[in-house]
TORDRENSE-687720 format. One record per atom (N, C-alpha, C, O, CB): x, y, z. Coordinates in steps of 0.2 Angstrom, whole numbers, plus 2048, in hexadecimal, padded with zeros to 3 digits. Glycine has a CB too. Layout:
<atoms>
XYZ;...
</atoms>
This chain:
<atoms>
8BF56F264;8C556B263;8C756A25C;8CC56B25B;8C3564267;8C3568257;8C1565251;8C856C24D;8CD56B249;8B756524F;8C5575250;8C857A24C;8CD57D24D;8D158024A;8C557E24B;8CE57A255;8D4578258;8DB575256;8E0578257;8D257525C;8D956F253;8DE56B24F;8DD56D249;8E256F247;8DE56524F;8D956E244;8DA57423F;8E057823E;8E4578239;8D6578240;8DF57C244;8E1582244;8EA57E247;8EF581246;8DB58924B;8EA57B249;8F157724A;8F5574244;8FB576242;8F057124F;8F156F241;8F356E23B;8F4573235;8F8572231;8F056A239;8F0579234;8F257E231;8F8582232;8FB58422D;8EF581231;8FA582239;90258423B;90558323A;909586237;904585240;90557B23B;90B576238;90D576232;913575231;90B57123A;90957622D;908577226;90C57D224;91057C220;902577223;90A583227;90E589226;916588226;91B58A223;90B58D22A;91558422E;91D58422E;92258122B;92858222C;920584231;91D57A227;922577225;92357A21F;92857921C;922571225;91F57E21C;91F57E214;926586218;92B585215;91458020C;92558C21D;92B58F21D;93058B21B;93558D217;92B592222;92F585221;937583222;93B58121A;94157F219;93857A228;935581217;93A57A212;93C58120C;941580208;93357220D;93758820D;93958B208;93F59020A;942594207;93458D204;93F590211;94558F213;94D590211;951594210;94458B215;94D586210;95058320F;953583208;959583207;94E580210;94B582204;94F5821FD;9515891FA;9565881F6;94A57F1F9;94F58E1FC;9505951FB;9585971F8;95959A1F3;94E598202;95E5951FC;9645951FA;9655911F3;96A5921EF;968594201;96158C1F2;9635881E9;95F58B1E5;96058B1DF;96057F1E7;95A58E1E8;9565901E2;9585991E0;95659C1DC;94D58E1E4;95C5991E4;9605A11E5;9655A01E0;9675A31DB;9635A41ED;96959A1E4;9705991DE;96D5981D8;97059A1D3;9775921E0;9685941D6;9675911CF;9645981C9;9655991C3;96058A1D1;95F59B1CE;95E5A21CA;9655A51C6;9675A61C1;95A5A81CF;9695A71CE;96E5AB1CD;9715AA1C6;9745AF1C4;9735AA1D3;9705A61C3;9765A21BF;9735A41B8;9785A61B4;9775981BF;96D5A61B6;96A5A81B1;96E5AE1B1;9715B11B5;9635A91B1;96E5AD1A6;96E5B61A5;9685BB1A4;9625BA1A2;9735B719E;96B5BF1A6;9655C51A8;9645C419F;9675C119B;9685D01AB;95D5C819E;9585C81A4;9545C31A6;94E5C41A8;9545CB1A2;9555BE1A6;9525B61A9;9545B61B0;9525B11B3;9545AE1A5;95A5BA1B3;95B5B91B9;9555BE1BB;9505BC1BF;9635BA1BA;9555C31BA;9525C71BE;9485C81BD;9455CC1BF;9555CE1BF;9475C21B8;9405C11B5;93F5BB1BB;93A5BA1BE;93F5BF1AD;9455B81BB;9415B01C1;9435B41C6;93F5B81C4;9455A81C2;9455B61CB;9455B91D0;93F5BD1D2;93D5BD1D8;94A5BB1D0;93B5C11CC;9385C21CD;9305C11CF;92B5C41D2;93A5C41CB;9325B91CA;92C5B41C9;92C5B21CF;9275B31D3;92C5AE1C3;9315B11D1;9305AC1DB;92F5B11DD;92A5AE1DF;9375A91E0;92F5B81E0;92D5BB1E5;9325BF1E9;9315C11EE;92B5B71E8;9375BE1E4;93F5C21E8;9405C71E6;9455CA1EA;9465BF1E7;93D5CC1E1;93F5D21DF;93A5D41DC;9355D11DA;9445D41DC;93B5DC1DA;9355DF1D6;9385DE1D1;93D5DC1D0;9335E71D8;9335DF1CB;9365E01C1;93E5E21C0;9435E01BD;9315EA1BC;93D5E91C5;9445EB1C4;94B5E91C8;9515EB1C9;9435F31C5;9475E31CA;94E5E01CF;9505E31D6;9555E31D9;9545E11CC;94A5E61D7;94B5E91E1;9485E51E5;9425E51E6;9475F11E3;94D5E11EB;94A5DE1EF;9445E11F4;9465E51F8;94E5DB1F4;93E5E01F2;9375DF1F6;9345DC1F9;9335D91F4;9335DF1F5;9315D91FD;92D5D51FF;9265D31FB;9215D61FB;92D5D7205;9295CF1F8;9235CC1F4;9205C61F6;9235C21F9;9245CD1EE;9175C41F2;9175BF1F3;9195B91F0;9185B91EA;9135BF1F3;91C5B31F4;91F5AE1F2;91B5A61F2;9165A61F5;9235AF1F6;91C5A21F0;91859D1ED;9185991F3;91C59C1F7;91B5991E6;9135911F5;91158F1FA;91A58B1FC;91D58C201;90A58B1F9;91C5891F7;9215841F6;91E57C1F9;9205791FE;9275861FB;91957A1F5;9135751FA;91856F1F6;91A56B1F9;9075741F7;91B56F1EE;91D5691EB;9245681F0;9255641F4;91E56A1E2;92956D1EF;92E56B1F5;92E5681F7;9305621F6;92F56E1F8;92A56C1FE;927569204;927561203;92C55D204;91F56D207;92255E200;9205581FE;9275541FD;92854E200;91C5591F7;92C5571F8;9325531F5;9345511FE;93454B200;93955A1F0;936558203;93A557207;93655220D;93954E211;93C55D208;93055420D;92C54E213;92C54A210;93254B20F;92454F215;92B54620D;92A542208;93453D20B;93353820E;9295481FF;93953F209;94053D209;94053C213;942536216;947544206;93D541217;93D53E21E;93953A21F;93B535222;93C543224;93253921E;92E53221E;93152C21D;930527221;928532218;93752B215;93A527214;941528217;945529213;93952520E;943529220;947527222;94E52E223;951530228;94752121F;94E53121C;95553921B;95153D21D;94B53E21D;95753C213;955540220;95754A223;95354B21C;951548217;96454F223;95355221F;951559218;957558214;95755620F;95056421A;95C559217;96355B210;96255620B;963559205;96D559213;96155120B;96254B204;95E54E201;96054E1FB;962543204;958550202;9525531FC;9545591FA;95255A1F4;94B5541FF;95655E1FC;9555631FB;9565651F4;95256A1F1;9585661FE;95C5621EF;95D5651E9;9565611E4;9545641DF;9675641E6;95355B1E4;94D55A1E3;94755F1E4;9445611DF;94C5571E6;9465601EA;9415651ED;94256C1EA;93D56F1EC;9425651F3;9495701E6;9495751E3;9485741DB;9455791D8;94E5781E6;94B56E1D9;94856A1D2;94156C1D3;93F5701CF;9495601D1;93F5691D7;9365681D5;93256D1D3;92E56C1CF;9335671DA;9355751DB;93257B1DB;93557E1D2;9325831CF;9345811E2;93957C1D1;93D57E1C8;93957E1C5;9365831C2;94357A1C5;9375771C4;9325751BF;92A5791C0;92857C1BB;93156E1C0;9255781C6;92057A1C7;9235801C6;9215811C0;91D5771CB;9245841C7;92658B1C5;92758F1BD;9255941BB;92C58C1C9;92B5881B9;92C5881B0;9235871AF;9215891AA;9335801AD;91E5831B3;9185821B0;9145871B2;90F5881AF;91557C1B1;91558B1B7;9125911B7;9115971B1;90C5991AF;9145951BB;9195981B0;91959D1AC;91859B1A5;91A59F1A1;91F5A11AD;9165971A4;91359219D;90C59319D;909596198;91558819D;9085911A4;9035921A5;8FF5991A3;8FA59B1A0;90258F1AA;90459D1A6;9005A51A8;8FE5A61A1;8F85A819F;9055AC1AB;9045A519C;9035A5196;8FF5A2191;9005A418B;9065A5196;8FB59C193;8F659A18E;8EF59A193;8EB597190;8F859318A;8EE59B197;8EB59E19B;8EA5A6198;8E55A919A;8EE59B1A1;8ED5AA196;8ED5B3197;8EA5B419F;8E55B61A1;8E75B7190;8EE5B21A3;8EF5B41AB;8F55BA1AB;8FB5BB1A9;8F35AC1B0;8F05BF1AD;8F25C61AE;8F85C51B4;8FD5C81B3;8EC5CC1AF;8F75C11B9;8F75C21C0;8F85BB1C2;8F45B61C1;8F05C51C3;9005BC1C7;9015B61C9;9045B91D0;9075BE1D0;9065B11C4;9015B51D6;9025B71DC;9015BD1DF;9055BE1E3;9065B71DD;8FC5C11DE;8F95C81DE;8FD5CE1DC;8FE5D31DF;8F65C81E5;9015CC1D5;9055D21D1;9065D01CA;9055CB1C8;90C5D31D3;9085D31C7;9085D21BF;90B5CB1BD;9115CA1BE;90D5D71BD;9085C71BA;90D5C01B7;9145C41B2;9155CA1AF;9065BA1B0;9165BE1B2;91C5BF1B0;91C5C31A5;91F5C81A3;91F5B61B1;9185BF1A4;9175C119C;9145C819F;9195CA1A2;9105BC196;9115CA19F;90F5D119F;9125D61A0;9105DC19E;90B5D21A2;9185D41A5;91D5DA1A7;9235D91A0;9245DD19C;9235DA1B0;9255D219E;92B5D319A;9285CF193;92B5CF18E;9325D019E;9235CD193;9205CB18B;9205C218B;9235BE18F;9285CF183;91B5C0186;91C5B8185;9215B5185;9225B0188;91A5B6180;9265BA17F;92C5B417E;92F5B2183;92F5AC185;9315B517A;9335B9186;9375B918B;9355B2192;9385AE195;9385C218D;92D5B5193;92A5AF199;92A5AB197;92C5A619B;9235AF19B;9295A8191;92A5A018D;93259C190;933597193;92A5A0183;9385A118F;93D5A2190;93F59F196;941599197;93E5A718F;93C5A419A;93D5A11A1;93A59B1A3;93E5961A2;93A5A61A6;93659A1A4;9345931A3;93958E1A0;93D58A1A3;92D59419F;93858F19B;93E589198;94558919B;94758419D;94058B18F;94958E19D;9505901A3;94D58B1A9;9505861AB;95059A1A6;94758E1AD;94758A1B1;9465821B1;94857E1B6;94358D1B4;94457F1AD;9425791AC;9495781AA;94A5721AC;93B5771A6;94E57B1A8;9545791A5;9595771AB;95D5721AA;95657D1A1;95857C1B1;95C57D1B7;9585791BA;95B57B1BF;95C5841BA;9545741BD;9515711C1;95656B1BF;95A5681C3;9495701C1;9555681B7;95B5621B6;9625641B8;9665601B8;95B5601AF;96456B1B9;96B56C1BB;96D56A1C4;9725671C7;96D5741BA;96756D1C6;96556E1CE;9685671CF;96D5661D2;95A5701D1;9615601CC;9635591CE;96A5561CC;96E5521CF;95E5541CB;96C55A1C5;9735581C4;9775571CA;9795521CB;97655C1BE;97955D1CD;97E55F1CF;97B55F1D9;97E5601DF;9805671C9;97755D1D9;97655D1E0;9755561E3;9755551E9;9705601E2;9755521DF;97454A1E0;9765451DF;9765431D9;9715471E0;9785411E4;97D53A1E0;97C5381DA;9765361D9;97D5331E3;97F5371D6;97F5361CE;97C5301CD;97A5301C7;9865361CB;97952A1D0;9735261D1;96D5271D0;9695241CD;9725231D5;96D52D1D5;96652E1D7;9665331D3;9615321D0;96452F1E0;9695381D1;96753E1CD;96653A1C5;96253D1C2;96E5431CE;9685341C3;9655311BD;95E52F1BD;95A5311B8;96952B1BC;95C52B1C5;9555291C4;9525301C5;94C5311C3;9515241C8;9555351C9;94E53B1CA;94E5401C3;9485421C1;9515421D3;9525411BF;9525451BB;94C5411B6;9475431B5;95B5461B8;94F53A1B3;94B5351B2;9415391B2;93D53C1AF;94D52E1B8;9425351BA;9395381BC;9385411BA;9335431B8;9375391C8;93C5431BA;93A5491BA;93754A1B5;93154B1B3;93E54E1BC;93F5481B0;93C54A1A8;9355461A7;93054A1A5;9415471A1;9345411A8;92D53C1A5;9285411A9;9245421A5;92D5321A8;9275431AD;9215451B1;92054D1AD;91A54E1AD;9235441BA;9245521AA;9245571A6;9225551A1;91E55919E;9295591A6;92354E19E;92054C198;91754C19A;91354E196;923544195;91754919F;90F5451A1;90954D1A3;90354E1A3;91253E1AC;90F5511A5;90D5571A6;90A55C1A1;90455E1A1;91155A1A7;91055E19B;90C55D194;90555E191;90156118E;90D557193;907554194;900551191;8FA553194;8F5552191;90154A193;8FB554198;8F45581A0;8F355E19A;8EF55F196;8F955B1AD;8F856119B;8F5569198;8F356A192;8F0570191;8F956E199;8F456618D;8F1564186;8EB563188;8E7567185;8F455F182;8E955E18C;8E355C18D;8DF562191;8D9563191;8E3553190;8E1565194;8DD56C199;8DA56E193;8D456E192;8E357319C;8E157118E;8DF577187;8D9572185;8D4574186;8E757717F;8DC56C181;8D456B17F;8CE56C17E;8CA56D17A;8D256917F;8CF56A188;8C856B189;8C5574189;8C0576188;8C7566190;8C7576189;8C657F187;8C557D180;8C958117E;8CC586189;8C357A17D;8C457C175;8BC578175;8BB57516F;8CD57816F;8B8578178;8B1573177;8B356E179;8B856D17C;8AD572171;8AB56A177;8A9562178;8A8560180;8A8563185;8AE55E174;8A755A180;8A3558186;8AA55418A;8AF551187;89A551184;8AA556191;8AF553195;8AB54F19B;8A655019F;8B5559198;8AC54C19B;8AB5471A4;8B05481A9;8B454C1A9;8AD53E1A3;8AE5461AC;8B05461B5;8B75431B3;8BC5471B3;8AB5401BC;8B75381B2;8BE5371B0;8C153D1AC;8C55411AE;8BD5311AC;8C053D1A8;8C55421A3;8C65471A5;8C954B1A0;8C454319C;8C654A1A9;8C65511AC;8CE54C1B1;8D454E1B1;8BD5551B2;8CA5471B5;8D05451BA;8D65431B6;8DB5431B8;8CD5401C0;8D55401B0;8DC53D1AC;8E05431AB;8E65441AC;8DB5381A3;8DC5491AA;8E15501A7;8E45541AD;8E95581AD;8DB5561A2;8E05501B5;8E25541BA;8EA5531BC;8EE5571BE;8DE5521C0;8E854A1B9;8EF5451BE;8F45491BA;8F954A1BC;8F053A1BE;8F354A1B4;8FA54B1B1;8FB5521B2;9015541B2;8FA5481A9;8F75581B2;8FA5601B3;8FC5601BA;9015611BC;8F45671B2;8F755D1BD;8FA55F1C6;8FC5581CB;9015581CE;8F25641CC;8F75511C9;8FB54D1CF;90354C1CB;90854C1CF;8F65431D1;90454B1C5;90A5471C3;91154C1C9;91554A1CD;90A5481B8;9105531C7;9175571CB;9175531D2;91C5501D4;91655F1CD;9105551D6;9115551DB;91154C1DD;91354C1E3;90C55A1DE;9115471DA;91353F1DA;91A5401D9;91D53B1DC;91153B1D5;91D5441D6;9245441D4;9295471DA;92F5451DC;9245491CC;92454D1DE;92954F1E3;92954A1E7;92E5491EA;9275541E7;9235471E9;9255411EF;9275391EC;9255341EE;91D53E1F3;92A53A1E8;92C5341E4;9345361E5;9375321E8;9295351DD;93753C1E1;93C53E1E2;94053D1EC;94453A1EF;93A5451DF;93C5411ED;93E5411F4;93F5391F8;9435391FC;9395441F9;93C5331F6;93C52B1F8;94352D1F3;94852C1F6;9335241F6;94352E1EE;94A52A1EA;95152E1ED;95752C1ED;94B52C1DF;94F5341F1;9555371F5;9565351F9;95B5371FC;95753B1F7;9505301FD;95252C202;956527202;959525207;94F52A204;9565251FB;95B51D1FA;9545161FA;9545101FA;96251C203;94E51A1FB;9485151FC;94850F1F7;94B5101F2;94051A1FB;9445091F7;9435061F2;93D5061EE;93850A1F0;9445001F4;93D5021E9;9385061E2;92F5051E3;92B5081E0;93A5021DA;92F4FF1EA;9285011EB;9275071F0;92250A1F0;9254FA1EE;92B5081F3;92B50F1F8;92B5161F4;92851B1F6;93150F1FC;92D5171F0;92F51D1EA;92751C1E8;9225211E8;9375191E1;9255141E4;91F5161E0;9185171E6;9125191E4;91D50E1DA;9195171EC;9145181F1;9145201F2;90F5231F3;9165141F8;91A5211F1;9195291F2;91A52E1ED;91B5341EE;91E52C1F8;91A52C1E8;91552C1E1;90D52D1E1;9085301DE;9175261DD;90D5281E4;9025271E4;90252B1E7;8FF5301E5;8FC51F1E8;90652C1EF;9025331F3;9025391F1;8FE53D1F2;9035341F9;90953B1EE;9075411E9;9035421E4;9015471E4;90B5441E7;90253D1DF;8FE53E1DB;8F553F1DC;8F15411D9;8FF53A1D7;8F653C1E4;8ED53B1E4;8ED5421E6;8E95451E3;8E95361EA;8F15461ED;8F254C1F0;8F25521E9;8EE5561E9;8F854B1F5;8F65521E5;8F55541DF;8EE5541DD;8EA5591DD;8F85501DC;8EC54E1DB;8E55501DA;8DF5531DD;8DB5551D9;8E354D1D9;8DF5531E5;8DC5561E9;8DD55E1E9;8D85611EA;8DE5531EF;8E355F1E9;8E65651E5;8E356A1E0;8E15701E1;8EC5631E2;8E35661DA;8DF5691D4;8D85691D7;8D656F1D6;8E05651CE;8D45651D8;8D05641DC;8CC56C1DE;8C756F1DC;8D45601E1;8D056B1E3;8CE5721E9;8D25771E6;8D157D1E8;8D15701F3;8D55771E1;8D857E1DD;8D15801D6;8D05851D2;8E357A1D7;8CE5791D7;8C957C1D2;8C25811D7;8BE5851D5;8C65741CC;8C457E1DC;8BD5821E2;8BE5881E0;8BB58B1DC;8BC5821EB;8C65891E3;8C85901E4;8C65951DF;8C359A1DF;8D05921E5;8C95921D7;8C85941D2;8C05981D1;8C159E1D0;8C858E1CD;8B95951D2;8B35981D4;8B359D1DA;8B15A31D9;8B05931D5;8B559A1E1;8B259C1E6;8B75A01E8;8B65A51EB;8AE5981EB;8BD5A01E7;8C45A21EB;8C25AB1EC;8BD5AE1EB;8CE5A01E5;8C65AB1EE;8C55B41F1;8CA5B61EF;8CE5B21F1;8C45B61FA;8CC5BA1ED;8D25BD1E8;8D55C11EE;8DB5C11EE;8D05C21E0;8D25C51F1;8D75C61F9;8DC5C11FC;8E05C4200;8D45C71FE;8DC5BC1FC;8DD5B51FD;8E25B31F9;8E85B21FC;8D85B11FD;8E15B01F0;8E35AD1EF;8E75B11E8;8EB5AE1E4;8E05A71EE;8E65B71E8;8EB5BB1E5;8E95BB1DE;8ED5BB1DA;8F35B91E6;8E55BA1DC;8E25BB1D5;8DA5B81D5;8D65B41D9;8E95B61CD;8D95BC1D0;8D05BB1CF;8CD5B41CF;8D15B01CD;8CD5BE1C7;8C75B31D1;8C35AB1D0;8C15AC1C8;8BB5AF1C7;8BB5A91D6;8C55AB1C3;8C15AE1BC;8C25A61B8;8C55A51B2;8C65B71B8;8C15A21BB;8C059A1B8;8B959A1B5;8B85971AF;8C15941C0;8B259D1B8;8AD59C1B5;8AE5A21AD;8AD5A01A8;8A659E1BA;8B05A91AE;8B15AF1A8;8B45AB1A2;8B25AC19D;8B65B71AA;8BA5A71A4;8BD5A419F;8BB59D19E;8BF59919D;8C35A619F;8B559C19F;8B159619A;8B558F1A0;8B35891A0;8B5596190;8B95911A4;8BE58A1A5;8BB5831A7;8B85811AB;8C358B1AB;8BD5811A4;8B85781A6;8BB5741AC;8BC56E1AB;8B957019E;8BC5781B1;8BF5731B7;8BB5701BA;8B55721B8;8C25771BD;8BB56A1C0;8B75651C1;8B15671C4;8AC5631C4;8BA5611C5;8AF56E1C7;8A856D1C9;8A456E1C6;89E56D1C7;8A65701CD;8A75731BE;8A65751B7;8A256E1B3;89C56E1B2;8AD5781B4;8A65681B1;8A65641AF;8A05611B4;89B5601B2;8AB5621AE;8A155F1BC;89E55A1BD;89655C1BD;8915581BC;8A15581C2;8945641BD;8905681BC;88A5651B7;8855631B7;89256E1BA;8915661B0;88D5661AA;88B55D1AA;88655A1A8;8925691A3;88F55A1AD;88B5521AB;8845511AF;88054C1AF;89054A1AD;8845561B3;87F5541BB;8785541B7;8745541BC;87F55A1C2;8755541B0;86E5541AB;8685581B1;8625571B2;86A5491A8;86D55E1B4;8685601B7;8665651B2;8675661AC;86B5621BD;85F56B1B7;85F5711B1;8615771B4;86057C1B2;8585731AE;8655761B9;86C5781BA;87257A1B3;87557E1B0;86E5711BE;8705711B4;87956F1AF;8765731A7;87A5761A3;87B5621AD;86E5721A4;86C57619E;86F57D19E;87457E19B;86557519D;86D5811A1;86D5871A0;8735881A0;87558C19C;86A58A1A4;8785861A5;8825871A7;8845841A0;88958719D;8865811AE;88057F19D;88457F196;883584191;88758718D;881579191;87D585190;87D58B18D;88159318D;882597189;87758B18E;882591192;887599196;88D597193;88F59A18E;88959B1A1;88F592194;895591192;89658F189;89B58F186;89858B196;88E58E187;89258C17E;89159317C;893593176;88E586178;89059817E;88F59E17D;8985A217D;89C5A1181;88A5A1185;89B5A5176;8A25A9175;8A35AD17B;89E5B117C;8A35AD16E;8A95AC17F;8AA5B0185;8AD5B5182;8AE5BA185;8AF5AE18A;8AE5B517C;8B15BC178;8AA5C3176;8AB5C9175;8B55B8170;8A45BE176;8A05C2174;8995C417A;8945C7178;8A05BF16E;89A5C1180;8965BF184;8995BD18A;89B5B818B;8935BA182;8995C218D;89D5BF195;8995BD19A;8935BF19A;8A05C4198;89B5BA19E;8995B319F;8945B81A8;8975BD1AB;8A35AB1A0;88F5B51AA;88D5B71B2;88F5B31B3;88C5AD1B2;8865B81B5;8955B41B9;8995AF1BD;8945AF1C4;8925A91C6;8A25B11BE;8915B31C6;88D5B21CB;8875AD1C8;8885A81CB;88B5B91CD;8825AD1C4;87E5A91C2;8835A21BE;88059D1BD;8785AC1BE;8895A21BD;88C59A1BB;88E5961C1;88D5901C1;89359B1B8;88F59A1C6;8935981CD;88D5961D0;88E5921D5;89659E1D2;8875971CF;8835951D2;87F58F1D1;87D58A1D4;88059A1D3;87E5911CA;87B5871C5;8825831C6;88157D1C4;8795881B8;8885851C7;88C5801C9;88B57D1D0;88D5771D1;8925831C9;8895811D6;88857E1DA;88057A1DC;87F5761E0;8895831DD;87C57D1D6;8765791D8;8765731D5;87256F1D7;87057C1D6;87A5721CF;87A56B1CD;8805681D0;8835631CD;87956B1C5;88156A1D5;8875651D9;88D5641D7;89055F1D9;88655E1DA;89056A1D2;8975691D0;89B5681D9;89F5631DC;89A5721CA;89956F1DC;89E5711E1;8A056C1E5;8A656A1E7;89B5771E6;89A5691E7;89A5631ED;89E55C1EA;8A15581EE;8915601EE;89C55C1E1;8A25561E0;8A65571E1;8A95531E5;8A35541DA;8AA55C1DF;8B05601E0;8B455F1E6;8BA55D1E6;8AE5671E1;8B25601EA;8B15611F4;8B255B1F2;8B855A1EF;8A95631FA;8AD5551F2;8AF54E1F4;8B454A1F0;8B75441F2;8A95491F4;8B454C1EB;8BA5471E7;8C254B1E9;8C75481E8;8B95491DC;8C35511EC;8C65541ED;8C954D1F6;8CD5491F7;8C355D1EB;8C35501F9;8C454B200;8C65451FF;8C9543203;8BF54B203;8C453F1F9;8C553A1F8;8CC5381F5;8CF5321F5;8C153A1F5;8CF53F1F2;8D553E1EF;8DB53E1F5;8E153C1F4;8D65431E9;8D95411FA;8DC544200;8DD53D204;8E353B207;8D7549204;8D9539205;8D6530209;8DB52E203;8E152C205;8CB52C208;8DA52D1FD;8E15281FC;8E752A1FA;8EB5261F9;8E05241F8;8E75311F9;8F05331FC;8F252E202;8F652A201;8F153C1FF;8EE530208;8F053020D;8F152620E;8F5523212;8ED535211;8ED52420A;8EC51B20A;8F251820A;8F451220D;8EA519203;8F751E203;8FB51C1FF;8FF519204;902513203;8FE5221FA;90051D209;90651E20E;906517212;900515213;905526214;90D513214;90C50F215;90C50E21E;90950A221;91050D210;910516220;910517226;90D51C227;912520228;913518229;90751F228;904526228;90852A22E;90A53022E;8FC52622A;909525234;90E52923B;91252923A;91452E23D;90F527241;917525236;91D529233;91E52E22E;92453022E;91F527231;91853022A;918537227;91453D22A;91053F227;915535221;91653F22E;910545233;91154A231;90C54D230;91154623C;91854D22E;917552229;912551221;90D555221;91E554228;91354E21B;90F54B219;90854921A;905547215;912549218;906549220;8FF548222;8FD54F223;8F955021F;8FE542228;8FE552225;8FE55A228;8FD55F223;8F9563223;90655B22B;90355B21B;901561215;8FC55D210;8F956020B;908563211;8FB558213;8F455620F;8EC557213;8E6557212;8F454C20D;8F0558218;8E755C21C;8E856421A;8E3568219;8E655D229;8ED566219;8EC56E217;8EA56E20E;8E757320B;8F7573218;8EA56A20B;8EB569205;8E156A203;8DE56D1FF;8F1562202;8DF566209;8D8565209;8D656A209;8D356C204;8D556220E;8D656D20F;8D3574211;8D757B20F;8D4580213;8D3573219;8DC57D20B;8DE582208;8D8588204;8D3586201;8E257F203;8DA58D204;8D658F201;8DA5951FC;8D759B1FB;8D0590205;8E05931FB;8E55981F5;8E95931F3;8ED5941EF;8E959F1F7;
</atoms>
């Protein structure tokens, strides 16, 4: 019974996140369209609509989980999909401008099981894109939303790109040495990954016309779901299966300090001794046994913290909600969010 509903709520997850990219698919088609080449046919490519040279393929395409969120998120508070949608294509704009930022200070060969973007057309030009899209998400809300609500959502957006920022400064740091904690791993989480995804369900309550304790409720549940997110994005990072999640588990080769990493190293196990030592060791000069890292991570109980802060962050997403029975889609993509494993 238990895999039964599993296997149900995974359906439904699937189809909402189709329906919504669906939906948004025709804004985020017109909003590319409008670039000049080559940014027209570098984003297109980046979503999943064509090859390098601009020939429609079928390629792989992104979950659309922040959308999704914007648009569940506006029916929970009462509106149809339509009032959200040019939000919900704002959103995927943005989280899409932090990818191709990411691949690039990351050196991520590989985004969605094909070349990243810098690699086929170079740094600058990927920096580029990125900045276009972040530029077109504020056009997307300009021009798709009553000029009220498009003041406060533009508003959140921008602040929450600032707060974002801030998350990935503190990522970089921490790759540069010294000792991190658990908290400070989670302060650097909320701002790279819960802040967007607070912002899609935030956005979507302000296209409802919601009031400002309802907006800030579905704020908390994206940001915690967010964090559950990063969370279970740091498992995959170790354990994920690259058949699956379209690029390598190479989070331990490149030193990365994600949470089962960190919570590892505080665990004074002799576990956690030896994993330090692997890691103060130059990845430039010493490459890393991810099979013996993966495994003093598991023995000193990074994985399992992982797991449970990950499940904890999931309990008060869903807290946040003031009607959980009136959000059944939003309850649906926070059980898929648990159990994902790309």
């Amino acid at each position: 019974m238990i895999e039964s509903t599993s296997a149900a709520t995974s359906h439904r997850a699937t189809e909402i996140l189709s329906n919504v990219r669906e939906l948004c698919d025709p804004l985020l088609r017109e909003a590319i369209s409008s670039l000049p080449e080559p940014l027209r046919r570098m984003g297109g490519y980046h979503l999943g609509w064509w090859d390098a040279d601009g020939t429609a393929t079928p390629q792989p395409v992104g979950k659309a989980l922040r959308p999704a969120l914007t648009v569940c998120s506006a029916v929970a508070c009462g509106a149809g999909p339509p009032t959200a949608l040019a939000a919900a294509a704002a959103v995927e704009l943005v989280h899409n401008f932090t990818l191709l930022h990411d691949d690039i200070m990351d050196a991520d060969q590989v985004r969605r099981g094909r070349p990243a973007v810098w690699t086929v057309w170079g740094i600058p030009d990927a920096m580029l894109l990125g900045d276009a899209l972040h530029a077109l998400a504020v056009r997307v809300l300009v021009d798709g939303l009553p000029a009220p609500t498009a003041t406060a959502a533009v508003t959140r957006l921008e602040t929450t790109v600032i707060e974002m920022c801030h998350g990935q400064h503190a990522d970089c740091r921490f790759r540069s040495g010294g000792h991190v904690d658990v908290e400070e791993y989670a302060r650097m989480a909320m701002g790279k990954t819960g802040a967007l995804m607070g912002c899609a369900c935030a956005l979507g309550a302000l296209c409802a016309q919601s009031e400002p304790p309802t907006v800030a409720a579905m704020d908390t549940f994206g940001r915690e779901l967010g964090m559950a997110f990063q969370f279970v994005d740091d498992l995959i990072g170790i354990w994920g299966d690259p058949k699956v999640t379209g690029k390598p588990a190479s989070d331990l080769a490149r030193h990365t300090m994600s949470l089962p990493v960190v919570s590892a190293l505080g665990s004074g196990t002799e576990a956690a001794a030896e994993l330090a030592t692997m890691f103060g060791r130059d990845p430039g000069t010493a490459a890393m046994d991810t099979a013996r890292a993966a495994a003093l991570v598991e023995s000193a109980g990074g994985r399992q913290c992982a797991q449970q802060l990950a499940e904890r962050r999931v309990r008060a997403a869903i807290a946040a909600l003031a009607d959980p029975a009136a959000a059944a889609d939003l309850m649906v993509l926070a059980g898929m969010v648990s159990r994902r494993n790309h």
